[in-house]
C-alpha positions as CSV (number, residue, x, y, z in Angstrom):
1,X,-38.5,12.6,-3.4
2,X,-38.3,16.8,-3.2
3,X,-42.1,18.0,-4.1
4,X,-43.9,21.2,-3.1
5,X,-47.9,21.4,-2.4
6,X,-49.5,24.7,-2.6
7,X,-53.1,24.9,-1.1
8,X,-54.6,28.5,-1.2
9,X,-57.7,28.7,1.3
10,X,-59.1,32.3,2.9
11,X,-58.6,33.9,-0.6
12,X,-62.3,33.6,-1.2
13,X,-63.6,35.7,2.1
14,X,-60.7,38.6,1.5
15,X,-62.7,39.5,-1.9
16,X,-66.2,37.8,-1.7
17,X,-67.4,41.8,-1.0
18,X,-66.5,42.5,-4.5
19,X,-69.0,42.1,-7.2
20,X,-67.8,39.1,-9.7
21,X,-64.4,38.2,-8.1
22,X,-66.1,35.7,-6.3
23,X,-66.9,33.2,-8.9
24,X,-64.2,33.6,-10.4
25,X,-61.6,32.7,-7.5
26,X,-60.9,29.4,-8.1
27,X,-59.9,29.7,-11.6
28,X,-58.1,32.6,-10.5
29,X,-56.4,30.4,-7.6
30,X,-55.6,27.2,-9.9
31,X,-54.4,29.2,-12.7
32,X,-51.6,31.2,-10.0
33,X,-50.5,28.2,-8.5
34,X,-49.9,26.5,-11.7
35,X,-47.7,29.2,-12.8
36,X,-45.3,29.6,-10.2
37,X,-45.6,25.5,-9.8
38,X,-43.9,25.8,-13.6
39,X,-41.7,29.0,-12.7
40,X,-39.9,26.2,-9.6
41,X,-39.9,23.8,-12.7
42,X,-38.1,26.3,-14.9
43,X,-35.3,26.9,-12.1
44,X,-35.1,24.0,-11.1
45,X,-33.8,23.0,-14.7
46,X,-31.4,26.1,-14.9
47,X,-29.8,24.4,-11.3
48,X,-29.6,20.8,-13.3
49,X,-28.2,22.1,-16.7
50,X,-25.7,24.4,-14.9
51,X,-24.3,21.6,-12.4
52,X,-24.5,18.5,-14.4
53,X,-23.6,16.8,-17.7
54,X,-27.1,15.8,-19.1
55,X,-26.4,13.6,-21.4
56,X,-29.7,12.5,-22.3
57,X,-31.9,15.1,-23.7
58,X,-35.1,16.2,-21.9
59,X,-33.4,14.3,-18.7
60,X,-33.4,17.2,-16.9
61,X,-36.7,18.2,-15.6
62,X,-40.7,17.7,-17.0
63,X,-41.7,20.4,-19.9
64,X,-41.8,23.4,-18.9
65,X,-46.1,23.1,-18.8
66,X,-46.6,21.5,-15.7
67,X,-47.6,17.8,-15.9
68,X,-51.2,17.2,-16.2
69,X,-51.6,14.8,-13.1
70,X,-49.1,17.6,-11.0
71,X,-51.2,20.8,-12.2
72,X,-54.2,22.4,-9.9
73,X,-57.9,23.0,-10.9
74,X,-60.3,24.6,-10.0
75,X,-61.7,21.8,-7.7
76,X,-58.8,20.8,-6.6
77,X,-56.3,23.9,-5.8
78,X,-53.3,22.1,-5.0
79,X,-50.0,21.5,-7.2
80,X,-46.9,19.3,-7.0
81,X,-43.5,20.0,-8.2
82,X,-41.0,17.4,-7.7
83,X,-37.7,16.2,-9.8
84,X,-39.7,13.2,-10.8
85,X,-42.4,10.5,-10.1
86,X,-41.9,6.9,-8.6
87,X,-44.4,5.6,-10.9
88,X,-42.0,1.9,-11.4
89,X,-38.5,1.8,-11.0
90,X,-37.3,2.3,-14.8
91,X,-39.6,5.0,-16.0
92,X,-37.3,8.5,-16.4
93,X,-39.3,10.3,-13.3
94,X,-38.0,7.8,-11.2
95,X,-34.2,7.5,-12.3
96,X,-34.3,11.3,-12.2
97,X,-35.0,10.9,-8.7
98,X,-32.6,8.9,-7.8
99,X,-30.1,10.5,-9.7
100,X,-30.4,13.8,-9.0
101,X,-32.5,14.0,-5.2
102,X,-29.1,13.0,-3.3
103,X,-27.0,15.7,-4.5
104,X,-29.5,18.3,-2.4
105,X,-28.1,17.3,0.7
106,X,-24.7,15.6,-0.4
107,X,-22.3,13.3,1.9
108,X,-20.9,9.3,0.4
109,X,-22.7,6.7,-1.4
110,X,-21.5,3.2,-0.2
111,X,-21.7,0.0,-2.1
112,X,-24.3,-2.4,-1.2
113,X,-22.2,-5.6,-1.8
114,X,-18.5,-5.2,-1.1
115,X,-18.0,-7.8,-4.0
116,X,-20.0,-5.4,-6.6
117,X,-18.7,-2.2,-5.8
118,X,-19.8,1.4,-7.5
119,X,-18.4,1.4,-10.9
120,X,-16.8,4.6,-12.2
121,X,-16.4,4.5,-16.5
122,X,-13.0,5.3,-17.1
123,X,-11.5,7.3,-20.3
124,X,-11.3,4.2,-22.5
125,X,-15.3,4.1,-22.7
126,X,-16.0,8.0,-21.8
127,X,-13.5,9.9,-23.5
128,X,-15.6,13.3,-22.5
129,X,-17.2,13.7,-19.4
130,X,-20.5,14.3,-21.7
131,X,-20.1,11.7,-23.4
132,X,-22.6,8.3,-23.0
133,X,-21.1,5.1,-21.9
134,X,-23.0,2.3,-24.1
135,X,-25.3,-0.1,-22.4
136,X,-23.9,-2.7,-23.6
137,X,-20.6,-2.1,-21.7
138,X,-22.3,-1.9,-18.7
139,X,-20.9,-4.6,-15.9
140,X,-24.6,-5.7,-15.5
141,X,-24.7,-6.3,-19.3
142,X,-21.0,-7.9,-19.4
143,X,-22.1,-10.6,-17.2
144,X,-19.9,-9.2,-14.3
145,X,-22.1,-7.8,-12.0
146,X,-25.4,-8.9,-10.1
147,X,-28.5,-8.1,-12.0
148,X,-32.9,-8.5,-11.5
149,X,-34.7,-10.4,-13.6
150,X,-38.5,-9.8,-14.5
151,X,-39.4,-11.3,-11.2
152,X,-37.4,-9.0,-9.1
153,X,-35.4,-11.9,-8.1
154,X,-31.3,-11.5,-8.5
155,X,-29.0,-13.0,-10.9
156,X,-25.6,-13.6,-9.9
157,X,-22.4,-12.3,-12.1
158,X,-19.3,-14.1,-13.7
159,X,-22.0,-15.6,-16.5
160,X,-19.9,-17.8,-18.9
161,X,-19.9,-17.3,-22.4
162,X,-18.9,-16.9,-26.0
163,X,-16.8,-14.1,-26.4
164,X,-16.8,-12.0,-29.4
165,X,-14.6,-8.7,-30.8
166,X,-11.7,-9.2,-28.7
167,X,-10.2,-6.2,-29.3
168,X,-9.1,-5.0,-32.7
169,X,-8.9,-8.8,-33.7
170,X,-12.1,-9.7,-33.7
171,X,-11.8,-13.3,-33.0
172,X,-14.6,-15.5,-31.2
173,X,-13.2,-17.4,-28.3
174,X,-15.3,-21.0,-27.7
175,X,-13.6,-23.1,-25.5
176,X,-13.3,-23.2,-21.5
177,X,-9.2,-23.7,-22.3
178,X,-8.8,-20.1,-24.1
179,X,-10.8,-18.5,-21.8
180,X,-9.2,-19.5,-18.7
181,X,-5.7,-18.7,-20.4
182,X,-6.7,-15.7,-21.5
183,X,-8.4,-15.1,-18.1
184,X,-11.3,-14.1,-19.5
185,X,-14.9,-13.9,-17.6
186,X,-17.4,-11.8,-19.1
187,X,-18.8,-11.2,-22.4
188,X,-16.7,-8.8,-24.9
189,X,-13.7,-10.1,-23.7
190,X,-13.8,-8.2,-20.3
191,X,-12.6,-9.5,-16.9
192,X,-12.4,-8.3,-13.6
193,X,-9.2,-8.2,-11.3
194,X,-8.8,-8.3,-7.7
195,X,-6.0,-6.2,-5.7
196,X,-4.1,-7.6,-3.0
197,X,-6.9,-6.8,-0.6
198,X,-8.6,-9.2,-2.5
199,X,-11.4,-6.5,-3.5
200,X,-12.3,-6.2,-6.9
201,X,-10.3,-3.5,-8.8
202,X,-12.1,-2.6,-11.4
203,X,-13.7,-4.2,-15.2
204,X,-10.9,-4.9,-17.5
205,X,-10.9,-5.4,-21.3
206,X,-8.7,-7.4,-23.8
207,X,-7.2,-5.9,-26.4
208,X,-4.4,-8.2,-27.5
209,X,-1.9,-10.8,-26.4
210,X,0.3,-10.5,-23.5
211,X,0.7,-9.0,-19.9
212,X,-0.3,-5.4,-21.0
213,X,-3.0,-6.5,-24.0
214,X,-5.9,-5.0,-21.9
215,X,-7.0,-1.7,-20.7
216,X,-9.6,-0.5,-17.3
217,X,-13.0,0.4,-18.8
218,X,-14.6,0.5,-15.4
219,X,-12.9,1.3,-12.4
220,X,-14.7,0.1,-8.5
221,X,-14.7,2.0,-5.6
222,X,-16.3,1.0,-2.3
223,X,-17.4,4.7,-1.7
224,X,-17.8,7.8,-3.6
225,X,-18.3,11.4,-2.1
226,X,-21.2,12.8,-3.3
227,X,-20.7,16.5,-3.6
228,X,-24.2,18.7,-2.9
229,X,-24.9,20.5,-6.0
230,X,-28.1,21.5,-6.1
231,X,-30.7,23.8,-3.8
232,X,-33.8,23.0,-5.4
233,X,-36.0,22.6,-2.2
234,X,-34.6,26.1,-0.7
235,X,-34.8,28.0,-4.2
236,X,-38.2,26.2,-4.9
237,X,-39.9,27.9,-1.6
238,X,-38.5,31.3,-2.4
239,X,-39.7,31.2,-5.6
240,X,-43.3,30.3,-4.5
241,X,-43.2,33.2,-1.9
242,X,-41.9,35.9,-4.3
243,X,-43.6,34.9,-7.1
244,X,-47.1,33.6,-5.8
245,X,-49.1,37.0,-4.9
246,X,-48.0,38.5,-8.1
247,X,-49.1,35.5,-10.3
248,X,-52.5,35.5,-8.4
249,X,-53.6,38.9,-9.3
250,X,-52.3,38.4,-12.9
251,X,-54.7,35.3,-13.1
252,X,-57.5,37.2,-11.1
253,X,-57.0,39.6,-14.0
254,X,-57.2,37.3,-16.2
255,X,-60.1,35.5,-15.0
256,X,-62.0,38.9,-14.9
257,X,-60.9,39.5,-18.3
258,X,-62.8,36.7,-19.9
259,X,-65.6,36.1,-17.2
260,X,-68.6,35.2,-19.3
C-alpha cells in the first residue's frame, strides 16, 4: 500500500509572537494539510485515468474530498493519502490496491499454481479493451478454476454440472455420456485444453458441433510482464513540497478571516 503522512510540528513557535495566529494554528495546520492531501488525490486520478482503462466508474481513486477517517484535525494534524484501504479483501479500496500499487514499480506477475495460471480475456468476451468481461464468465464462476468459500478455505475446479446455452443452440446437456463426448467441463459449455507441455492452454467455449465448434474466451499464461505505469509515490511528494507552504498561509488566512 502507497500512503503519505504529513505531520506539521514547530509551526506554532515561528508565529506564537503574533497576536491571534496562535489559536488559530491548528485549524490553520489541519485545514493545509488536508488540501494538498486532496491535491495528491486529484493527481493521482489524472495518472490512473490517463494510463488505464477504468472500466468501472469511480474505480479510480476516493472523491476528490478527502475521506473522513484519512483527513487531519485540529487534534490530530496528520493525513493519509493512499490508492486504497485494506479494510477486507473485497471492498473497492482494497482491489484498487492490488490492482493498481504494482504497476508503481513494474516487473512479472507469476502464477501461483502452475495448474491455474493468469487468465487473459480474449476478443470473444472483450471485444474493446474498455469493455467489462461478465462475472459470470469468469473461470472461478465456470467451475474451472480454484475458488474460497466463506470460510477462507479453497474449492477445487473442474465442478460437474448441467450445462446450459451451448452456443447459439441453446440446448441443456444432462448426462455424463454428452458431456464427455462433447468434452465438456465447466458450466456454459466451456472446457479447458491442455498443450503438449501438458499445461493448460487456455478456457474454451462450445459453440457447435465438430472439431472447430468452439472458440478461446480466456487465454493462460504462466507470467505476465507488468509494465510500470504510474509515479504516484514520486509525484505525490512533490506535490506536498510545492504545494504545502502555499496552502498553509491560504488556510492561516482563512482561519484569521473567520476567528471569532
Amino acid at each position: 500500500m502507497i500512503d503519505f503522512k504529513v505531520e506539521i510540528t514547530g509551526a506554532d513557535s515561528m508565529l506564537s509572537e503574533i497576536a491571534g495566529i496562535r489559536q488559530q494554528l491548528p485549524y490553520a495546520t489541519a485545514i493545509a494539510i488536508n488540501r494538498t492531501a486532496e491535491e495528491v488525490l486529484a493527481e493521482g486520478r489524472k495518472e490512473i485515468l490517463e494510463n488505464f482503462d477504468v472500466r468501472v466508474p469511480f474505480f479510480d481513486l476516493p472523491p476528490v474530498q478527502l475521506p473522513a477517517v484519512w483527513r487531519a484535525t485540529k487534534d490530530r494534524p496528520i493525513a493519509t493519502v493512499a490508492l486504497g484501504d485494506n479494510e477486507g479483501v473485497n471492498t473497492i479500496g482494497a482491489r484498487r490496491v492490488a490492482i493498481f500499487s504494482k504497476f508503481e514499480l513494474g516487473g512479472t506477475k507469476d502464477a501461483s499454481n502452475p495448474d491455474f495460471p493468469i487468465a487473459i480475456p480474449t476478443s470473444a468476451i472483450r471485444p474493446s479493451p474498455a469493455d467489462l468481461v461478465p462475472r459470470s464468465l469468469y473461470p472461478v464462476n465456470l467451475g474451472l478454476a480454484p475458488r474460497k468459500d466463506a470460510s477462507g478455505a479453497t474449492i477445487g475446479g473442474k465442478r460437474r454440472g448441467k450445462v446450459r446455452g451451448l452456443g447459439v443452440t441453446g440446448i441443456v446437456i444432462h448426462s455424463r455420456k454428452q458431456r464427455a463426448e462433447l468434452g465438456l467441463e465447466g458450466l456454459g459449455g466451456t472446457f479447458t485444453m491442455i498443450g503438449s507441455d501438458g499445461k493448460p492452454l487456455g478456457v474454451f467455449q462450445r459453440t457447435g458441433p465438430g472439431l472447430r465448434g468452439y472458440r478461446m474466451i480466456w487465454a493462460y499464461r504462466q507470467s505476465i510482464r507488468i509494465p510500470k505505469r504510474m509515479d504516484f509515490e514520486l509525484r505525490g511528494t512533490e506535490i506536498i513540497e510545492d504545494r504545502f507552504e502555499i496552502n498553509f498561509w491560504g488556510a492561516l488566512d482563512l482561519a484569521l478571516a473567520t476567528a471569532k
